[in-house]
N, C-alpha and C positions, 0 to 999 in steps of 0.2 A: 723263422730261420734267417731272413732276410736282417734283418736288426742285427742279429749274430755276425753276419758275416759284414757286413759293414765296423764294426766294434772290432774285429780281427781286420779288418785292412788299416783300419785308423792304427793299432800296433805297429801293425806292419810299416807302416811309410814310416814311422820310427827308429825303426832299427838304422843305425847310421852305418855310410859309406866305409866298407870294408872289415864289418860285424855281421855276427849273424845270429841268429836265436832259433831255438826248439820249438815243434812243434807246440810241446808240450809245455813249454814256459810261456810261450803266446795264451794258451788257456787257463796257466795261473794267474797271470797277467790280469787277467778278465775274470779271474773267481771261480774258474769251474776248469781243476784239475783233470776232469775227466774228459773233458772237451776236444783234445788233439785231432780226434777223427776229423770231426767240425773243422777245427783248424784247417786238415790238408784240403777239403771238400771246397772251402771258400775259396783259397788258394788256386785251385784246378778252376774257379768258377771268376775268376779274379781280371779286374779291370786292366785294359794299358796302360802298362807303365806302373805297375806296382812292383815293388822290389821284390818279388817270391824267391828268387833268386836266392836271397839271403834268409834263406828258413829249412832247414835241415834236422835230420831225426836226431833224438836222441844221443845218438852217437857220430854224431857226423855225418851220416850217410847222405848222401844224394838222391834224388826223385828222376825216377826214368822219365817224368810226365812234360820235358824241356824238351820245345821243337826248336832243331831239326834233329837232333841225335841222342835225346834224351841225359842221361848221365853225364858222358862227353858235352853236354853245350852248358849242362847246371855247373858243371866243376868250369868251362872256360867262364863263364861270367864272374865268379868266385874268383878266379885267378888273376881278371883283369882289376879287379878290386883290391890285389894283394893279400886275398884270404890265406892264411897255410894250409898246408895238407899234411898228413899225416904220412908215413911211408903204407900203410895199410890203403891211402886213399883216401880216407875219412878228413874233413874238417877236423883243423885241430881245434878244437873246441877250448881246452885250456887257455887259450891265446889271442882268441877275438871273439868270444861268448860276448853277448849282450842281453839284457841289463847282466851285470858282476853282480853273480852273491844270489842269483834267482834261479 
């Protein structure tokens, strides 16, 4: 498991400045479509200073797992980055997805 989750931080530090990517495209990424769980688990388990920040469901959604205020602090770091938002709230995914086309 450990191998795994190192292999998902090295994506991760990838993901460039004010992009963001899926759970679930992080586990394409790495061969194993079914993997996203994995994904969030390394993430929650995730070294200082890794950009988590910039990894979002599916749909955009936000992770309550961001201290201090969960949701509220995922979406300010996102915003300090000039991420968009959706009027739902959601990342707009359209518009700063990373890698395009994955």
């Amino acid at each position: 498991m450990e191998g795994n989750f190192e292999k998902i931080y090295q994506v991760v530090r990838r993901i460039p400045y004010g992009r963001v990517a899926t759970y679930g495209q992080i586990a394409r990424l790495l061969g194993n479509p079914r993997m996203s769980r994995i994904v969030g688990c390394a993430l929650y388990a995730a070294p200082e200073g890794l950009p988590c920040h910039r990894v979002v469901n599916r749909f955009g959604g936000l992770s309550d797992q961001f201290e201090p205020a969960g949701k509220d602090s995922h979406r300010l770091l996102l915003e300090l980055e000039g991420v968009p938002f959706t009027a739902e709230g959601n990342v707009d995914l359209g518009r700063c997805q990373w890698p395009e086309g994955l």
